[in-house]
C-alpha positions in Angstrom: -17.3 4.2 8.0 -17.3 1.7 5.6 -19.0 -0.7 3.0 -17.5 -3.8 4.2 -20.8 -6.1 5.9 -18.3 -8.8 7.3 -19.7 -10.6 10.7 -16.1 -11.0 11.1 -13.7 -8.4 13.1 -11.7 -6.2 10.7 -8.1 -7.4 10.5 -7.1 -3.3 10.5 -9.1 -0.6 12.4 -8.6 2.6 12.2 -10.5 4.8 15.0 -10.8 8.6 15.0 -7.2 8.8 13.4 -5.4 12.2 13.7 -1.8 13.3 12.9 0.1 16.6 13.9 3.2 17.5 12.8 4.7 20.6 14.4 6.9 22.6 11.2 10.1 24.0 11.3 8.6 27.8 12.7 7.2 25.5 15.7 3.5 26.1 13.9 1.2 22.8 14.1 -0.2 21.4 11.2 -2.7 18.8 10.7 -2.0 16.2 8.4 -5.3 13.9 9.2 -8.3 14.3 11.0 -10.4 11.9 12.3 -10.1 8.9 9.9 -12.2 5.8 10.7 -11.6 3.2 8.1 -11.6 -0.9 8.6 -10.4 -3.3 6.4 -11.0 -6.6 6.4 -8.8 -10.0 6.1 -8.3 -10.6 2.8 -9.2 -7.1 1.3 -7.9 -5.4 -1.0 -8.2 -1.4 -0.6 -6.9 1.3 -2.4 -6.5 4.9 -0.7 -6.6 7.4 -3.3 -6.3 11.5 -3.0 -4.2 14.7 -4.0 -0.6 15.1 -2.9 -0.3 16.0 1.0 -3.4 14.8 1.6 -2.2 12.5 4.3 -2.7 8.9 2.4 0.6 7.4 2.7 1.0 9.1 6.5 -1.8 6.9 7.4 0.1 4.0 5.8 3.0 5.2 8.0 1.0 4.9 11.0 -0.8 1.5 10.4 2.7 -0.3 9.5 4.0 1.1 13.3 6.3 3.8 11.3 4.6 6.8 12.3 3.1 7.2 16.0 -0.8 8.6 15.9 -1.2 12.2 17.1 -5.1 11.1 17.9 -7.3 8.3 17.9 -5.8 4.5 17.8 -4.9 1.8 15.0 -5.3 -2.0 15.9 -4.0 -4.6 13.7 -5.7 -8.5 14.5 -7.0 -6.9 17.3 -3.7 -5.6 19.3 -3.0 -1.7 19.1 -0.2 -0.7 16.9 2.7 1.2 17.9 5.9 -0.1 16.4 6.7 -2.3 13.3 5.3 -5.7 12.9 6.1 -8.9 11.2 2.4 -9.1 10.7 2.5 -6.1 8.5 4.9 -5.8 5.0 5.5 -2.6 3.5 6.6 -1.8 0.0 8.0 2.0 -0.4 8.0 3.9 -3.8 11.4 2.9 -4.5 12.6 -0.7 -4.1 15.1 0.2 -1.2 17.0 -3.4 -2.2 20.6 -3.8 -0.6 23.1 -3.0 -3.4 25.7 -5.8 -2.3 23.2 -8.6 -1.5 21.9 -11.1 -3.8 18.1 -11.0 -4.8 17.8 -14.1 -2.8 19.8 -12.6 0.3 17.6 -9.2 -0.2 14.2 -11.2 -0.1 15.3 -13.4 3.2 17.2 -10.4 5.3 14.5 -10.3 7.7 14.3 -13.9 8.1 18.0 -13.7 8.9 16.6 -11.0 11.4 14.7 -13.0 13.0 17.2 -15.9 14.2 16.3 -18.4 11.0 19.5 -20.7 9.6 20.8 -19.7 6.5 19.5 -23.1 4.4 15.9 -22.3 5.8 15.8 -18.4 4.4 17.5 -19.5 1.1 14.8 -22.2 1.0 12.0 -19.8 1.8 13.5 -17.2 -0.5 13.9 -19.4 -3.3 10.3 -20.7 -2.7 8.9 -17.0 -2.6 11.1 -16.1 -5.6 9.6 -18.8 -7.5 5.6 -17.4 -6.6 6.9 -14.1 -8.1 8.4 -15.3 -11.2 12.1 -14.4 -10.0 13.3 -17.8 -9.4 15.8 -17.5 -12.2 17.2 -14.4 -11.0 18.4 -15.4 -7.1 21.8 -15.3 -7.9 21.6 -11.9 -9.7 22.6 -8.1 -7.8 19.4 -5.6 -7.9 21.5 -3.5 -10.2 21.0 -6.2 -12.9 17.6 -6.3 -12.7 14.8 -4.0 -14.4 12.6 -1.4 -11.8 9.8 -3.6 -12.4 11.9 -6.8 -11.2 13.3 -5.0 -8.2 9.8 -3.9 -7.1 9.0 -7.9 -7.5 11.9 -8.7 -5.4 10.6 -5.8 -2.4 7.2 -7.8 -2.6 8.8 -11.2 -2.4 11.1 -9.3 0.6 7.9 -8.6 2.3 5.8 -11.5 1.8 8.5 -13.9 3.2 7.8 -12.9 6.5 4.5 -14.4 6.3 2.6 -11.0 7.0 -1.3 -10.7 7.4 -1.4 -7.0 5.5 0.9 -5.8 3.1 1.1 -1.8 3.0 2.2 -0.4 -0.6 3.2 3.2 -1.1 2.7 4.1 -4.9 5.4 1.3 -5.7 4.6 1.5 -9.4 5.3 5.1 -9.4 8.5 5.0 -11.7 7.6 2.8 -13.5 6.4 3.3 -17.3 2.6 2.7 -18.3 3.3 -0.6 -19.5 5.4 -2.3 -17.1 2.6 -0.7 -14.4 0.2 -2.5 -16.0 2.0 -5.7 -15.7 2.5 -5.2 -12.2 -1.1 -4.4 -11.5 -1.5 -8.3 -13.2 1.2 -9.1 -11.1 0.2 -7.7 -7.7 -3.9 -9.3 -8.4 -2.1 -12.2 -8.6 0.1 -12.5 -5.4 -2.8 -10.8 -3.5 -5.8 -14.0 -4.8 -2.4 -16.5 -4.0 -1.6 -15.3 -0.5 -4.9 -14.0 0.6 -3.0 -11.5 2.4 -5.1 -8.0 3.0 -3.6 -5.1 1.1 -3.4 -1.3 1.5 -2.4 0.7 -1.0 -1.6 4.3 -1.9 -1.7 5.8 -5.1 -2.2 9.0 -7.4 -3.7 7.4 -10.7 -7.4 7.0 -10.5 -7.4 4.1 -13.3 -5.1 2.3 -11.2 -7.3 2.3 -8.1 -10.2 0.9 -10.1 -7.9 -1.2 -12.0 -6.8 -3.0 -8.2 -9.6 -1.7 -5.5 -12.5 -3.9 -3.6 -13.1 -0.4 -2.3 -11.5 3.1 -2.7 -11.3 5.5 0.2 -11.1 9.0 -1.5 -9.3 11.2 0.5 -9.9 15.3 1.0 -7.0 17.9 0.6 -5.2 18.2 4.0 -6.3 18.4 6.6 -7.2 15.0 5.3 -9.6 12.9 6.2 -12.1 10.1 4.1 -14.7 12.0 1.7 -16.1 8.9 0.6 -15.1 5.3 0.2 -16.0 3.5 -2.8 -17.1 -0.3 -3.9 -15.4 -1.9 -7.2 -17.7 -4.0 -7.7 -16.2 -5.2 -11.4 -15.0 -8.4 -12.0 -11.5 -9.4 -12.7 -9.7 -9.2 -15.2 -10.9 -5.9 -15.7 -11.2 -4.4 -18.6 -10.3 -0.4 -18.3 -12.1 0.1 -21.5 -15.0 -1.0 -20.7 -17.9 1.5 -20.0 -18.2 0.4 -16.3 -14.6 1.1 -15.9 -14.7 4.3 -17.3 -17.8 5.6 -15.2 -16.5 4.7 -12.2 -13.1 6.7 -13.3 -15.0 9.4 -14.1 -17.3 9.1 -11.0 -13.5 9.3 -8.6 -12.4 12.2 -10.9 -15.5 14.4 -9.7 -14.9 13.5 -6.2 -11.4 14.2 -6.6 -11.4 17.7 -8.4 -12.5 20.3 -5.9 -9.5 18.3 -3.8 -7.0 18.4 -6.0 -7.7 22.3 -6.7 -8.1 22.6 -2.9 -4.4 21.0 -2.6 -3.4 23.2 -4.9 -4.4 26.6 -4.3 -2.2 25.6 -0.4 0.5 24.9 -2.2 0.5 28.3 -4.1 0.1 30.2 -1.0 2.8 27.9 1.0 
């Protein structure tokens, strides 16, 4: 269930989404259970919970890199069940090849997919520019800051054109003021492409910071407690007193969760 009131069909659909992992004694355990969530083209949605709650499993499983245990996940319409060009994904860390240029990094899977080597620099070199790179083409990801190389993994994704772009915590290591630069960053590249965007994080002022809507998730098994509307305007201000009951409003949802996750975590 959401808030979304679009006539139009969600871009991603999640339907009664369930995953099962089987542990290393052969004992199942449920890592989601029964998660409807859509989101719509153009959206921007932020899914937020305690650690194992199953958030970036479900990110897994939309982007084609997880199978579903239960349930189904369509993208545009066609059911997902392997890696798409129509959906970019950004891990925690930058995962950047070491001996490629940032240029070469950001048009590898345009070299994947057949194009000639003046059209992918040309693309690259366009995509750098949108992403305030353009300077740094020639450079080696080692020479770069975290907060660059996180830049350049966008740019990587969003060459291929996707219609979602999936991000898992990618601001996680970095410190609080470089995150909230990429934050201005990432609202930015999100109003230029209009792509849709999913993504996972811990930090409840980072989620009202980015969100159209946050889906709060419950401790594991997980599944959607409630899904909320940001309905601030941006720029947003975190300390302004909207901002701060709406924080507040996610940390009560969040704390018999996070004390829930917890307590398992104790007895595992």
């Amino acid at each position: 269930m959401t808030n979304n009131t679009s006539t139009q069909p969600p871009l991603i659909d999640c339907s009664r989404v369930g995953k099962t992992w089987v542990d290393a004694q052969g004992a199942a355990v449920v890592a989601l259970n029964n998660v409807d969530l859509q989101v719509a083209r153009g959206e921007f949605v932020v899914l937020l919970g305690p650690s194992g709650c199953g958030k970036s499993t479900l990110l897994y499983m939309i982007a084609g890199l997880e199978s579903v245990s239960e349930g189904s996940i369509r993208c545009g319409g066609a059911e997902v069940s392997q890696p798409g060009t129509d959906r970019g994904f950004v891990f925690q860390e930058a995962s950047l090849y070491p001996w490629l240029t940032v240029a070469e990094n950001v048009a590898f899977g345009l070299k994947m997919q057949g194009m000639s080597k003046e059209q992918r620099l040309k693309r690259a070199q366009s995509i750098l520019q949108n992403v305030g790179l353009a300077d740094a083409a020639d450079k080696r990801p080692d020479q770069l800051s975290g907060g660059m190389r996180q830049r350049v993994a966008m740019a990587r994704a969003l060459a291929l054109n996707p219609e979602a772009l999936l991000l898992d915590e990618p601001f996680a290591a970095l410190d609080v003021q470089t995150r909230a630069k990429m934050q201005d960053f990432l609202i930015r590249i999100w109003r230029q492409t209009g792509v849709s965007m999913i993504f996972v994080t811990h930090h409840i002022d980072e989620a009202v910071a980015l969100a159209d809507r946050v889906v709060v998730f419950t401790a594991r098994p997980g599944g959607i407690k409630e899904i909320i509307p940001i309905d601030l305007p941006r720029p947003r201000d975190p300390k302004s007193p909207l901002f701060h009951q709406l924080s507040d409003h996610l940390i009560d949802l969040l704390r018999d969760e996070v004390d829930r996750a917890f307590a398992e975590q104790e007895v595992g």
